[in-house]
C-alpha positions as CSV (number, residue, x, y, z in Angstrom):
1,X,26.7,-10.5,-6.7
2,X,26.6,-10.0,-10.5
3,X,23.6,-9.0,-12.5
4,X,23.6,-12.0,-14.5
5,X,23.5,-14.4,-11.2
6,X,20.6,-12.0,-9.7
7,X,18.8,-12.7,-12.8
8,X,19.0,-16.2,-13.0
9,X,18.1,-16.1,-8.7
10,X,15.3,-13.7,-9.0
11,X,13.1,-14.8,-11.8
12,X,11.7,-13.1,-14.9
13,X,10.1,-9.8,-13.4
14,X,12.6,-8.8,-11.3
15,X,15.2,-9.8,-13.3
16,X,14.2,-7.6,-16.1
17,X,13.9,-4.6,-13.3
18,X,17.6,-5.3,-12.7
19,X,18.3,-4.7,-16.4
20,X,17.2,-1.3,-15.7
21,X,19.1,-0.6,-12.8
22,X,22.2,-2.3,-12.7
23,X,23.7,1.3,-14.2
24,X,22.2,2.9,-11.2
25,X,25.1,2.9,-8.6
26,X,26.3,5.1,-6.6
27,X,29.9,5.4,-8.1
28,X,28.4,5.4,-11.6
29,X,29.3,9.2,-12.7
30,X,27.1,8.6,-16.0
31,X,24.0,7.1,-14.6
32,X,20.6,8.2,-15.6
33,X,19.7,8.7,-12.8
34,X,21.3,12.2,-12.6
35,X,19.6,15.2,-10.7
36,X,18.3,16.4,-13.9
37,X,16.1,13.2,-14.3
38,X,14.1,13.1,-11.0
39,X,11.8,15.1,-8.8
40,X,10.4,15.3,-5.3
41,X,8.1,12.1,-6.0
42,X,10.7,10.2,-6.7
43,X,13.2,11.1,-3.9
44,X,9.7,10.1,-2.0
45,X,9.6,6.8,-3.4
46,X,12.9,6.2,-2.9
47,X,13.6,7.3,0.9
48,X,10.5,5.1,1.6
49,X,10.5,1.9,-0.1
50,X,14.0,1.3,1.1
51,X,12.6,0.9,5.0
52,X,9.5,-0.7,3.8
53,X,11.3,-3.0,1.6
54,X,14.1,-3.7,4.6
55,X,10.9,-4.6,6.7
56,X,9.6,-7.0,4.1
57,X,13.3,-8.4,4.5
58,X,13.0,-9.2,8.3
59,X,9.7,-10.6,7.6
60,X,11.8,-12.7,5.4
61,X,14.0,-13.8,7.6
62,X,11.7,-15.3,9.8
63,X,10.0,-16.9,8.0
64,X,13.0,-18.7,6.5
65,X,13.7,-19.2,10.1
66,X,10.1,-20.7,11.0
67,X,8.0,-21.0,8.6
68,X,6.5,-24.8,8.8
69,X,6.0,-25.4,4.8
70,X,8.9,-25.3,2.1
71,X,6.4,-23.6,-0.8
72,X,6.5,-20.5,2.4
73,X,10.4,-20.9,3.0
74,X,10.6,-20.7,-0.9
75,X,8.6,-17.4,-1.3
76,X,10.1,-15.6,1.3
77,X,13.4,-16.4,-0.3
78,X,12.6,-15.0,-3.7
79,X,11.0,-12.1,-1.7
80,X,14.7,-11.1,-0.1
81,X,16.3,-12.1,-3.8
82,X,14.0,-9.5,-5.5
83,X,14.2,-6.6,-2.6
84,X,17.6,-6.8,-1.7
85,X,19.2,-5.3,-5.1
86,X,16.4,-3.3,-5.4
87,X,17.4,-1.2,-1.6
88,X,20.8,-0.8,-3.3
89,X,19.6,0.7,-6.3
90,X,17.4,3.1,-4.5
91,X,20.6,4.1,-2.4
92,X,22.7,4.2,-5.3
93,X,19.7,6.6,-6.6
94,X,19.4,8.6,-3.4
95,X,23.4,9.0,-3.3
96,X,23.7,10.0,-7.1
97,X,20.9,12.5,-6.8
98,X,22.7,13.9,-3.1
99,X,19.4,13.7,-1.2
100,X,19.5,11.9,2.1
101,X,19.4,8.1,2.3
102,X,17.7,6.5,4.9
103,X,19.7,4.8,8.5
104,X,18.3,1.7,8.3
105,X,21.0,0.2,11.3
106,X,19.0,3.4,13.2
107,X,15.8,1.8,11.8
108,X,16.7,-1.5,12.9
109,X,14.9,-2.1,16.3
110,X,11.8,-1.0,14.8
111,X,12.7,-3.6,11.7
112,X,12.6,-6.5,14.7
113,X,9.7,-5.1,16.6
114,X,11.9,-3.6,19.5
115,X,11.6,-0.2,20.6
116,X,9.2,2.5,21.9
117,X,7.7,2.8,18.1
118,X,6.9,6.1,18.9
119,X,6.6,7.3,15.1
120,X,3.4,7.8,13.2
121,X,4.1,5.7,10.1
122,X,2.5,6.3,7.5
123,X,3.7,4.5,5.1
124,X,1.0,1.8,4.1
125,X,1.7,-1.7,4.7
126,X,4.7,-1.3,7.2
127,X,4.0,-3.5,10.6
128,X,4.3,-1.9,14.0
129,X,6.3,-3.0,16.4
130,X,3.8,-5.2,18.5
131,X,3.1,-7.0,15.2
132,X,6.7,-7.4,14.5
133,X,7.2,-9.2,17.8
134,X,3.9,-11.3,17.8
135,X,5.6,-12.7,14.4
136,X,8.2,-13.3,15.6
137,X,7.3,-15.0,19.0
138,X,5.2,-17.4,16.6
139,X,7.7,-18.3,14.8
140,X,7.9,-22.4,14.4
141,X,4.2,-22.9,15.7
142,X,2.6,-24.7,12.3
143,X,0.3,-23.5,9.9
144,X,-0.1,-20.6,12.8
145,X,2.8,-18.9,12.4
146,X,2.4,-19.7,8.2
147,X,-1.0,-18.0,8.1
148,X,-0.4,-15.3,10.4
149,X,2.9,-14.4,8.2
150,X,1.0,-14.4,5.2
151,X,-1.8,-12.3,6.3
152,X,0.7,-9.8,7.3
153,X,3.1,-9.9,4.0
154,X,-0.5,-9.5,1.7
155,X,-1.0,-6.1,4.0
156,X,2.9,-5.0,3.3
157,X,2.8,-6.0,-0.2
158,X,-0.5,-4.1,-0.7
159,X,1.3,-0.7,0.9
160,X,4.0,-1.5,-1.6
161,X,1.6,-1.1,-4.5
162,X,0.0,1.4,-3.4
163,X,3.3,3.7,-2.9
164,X,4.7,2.4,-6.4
165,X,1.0,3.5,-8.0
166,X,2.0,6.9,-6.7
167,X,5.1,6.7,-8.2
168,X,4.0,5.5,-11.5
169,X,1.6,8.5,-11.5
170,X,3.5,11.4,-10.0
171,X,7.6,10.0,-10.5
172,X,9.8,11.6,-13.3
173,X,12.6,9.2,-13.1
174,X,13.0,6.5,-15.7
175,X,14.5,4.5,-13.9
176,X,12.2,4.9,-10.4
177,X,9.1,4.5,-12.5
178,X,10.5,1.3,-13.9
179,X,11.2,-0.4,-10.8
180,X,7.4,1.1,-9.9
181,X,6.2,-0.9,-12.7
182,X,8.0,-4.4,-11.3
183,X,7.1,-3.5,-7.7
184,X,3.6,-3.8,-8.9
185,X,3.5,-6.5,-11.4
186,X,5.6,-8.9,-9.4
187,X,3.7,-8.1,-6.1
188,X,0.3,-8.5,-7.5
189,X,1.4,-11.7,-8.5
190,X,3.3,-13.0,-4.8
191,X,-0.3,-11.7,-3.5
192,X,-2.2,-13.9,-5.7
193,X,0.0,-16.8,-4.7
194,X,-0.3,-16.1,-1.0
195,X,-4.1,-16.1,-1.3
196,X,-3.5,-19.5,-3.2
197,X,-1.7,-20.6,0.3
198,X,-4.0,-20.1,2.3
199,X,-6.9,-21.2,0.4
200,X,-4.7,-24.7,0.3
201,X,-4.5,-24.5,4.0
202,X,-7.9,-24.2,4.8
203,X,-8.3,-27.3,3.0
């Protein structure tokens, strides 16, 4: 997909993150983000949004799947619009600066709550495997499955800020600090309009 279609699918915020790293690819000899331009935080960032953010993803998916209100169907949409590019930047990042990228088809069972789960995680936000599954055996059950989902996206969103903070404040990448900044700004604001949600609901 093209920048200029992302942009007009993704909305102001991200869109303007997309700006700064459509020249981010992996095949992109002259991008900025060269090996010169980064350190360990941002490698950090990078290696652990990706999995967090492919998380948020499946999340997505579900609730596309099962969600019982369109203005939920809608937001988890915009949520895999927004992510999406941004994994493939932080590859193309990752690839360009010849530090490991993360196997997310490795990660996958995790992704769908299957699996031992054996790992400590400590990444903040991420679900566990149990929670994973209880999502997704909700799935289609009403404002149940709606609230639940929400709940758990405000935790994964908050972990999300909380890494990009860190990068904000430690990162040396331009580029990494930028997408940081978007991470927070356009998260803050999805949380705002999840509380919004369920405030409705209750009513």
């Amino acid at each position: 997909m093209s920048t200029r279609k992302l942009a007009r699918v993704v909305g102001p915020v991200a869109a303007a993150a997309l700006l700064v790293l459509a020249g981010c690819g992996a095949d992109d000899s002259t991008s900025s983000a060269s090996s010169a331009d980064h350190n360990d935080a941002d490698v950090t960032f990078a290696q652990d949004m990706i999995p967090h953010h492919q998380q948020a993803l499946v999340m997505a998916d579900v609730a596309i799947e099962g969600a019982s209100t369109e203005e939920l169907q809608q937001l988890a949409e915009r949520i895999q619009d927004a992510q999406a590019p941004e994994i493939e930047a932080m590859t193309g990042w990752l690839e360009s600066w010849d530090e490991e990228v993360p196997d997310l088809d490795a990660m996958g069972h995790m992704m769908m709550g299957h699996g031992d789960d054996d790992d400590d995680n400590d990444m903040p936000g991420m679900m566990d495997a149990d929670q994973m599954q209880q999502m997704s055996s909700m799935a289609g059950d009403g404002l149940g499955f709606d609230r639940m989902w929400v709940l758990m996206m405000i935790e994964h969103h908050e972990g999300a800020i909380e890494m990009a903070q860190d990068e904000k404040v430690d990162g040396q990448s331009a580029d990494a600090i930028a997408l940081a900044d978007a991470i927070v700004t356009a998260q803050k604001a999805e949380i705002d309009e999840m509380q919004q949600m369920l405030d409705d609901w209750q009513n």
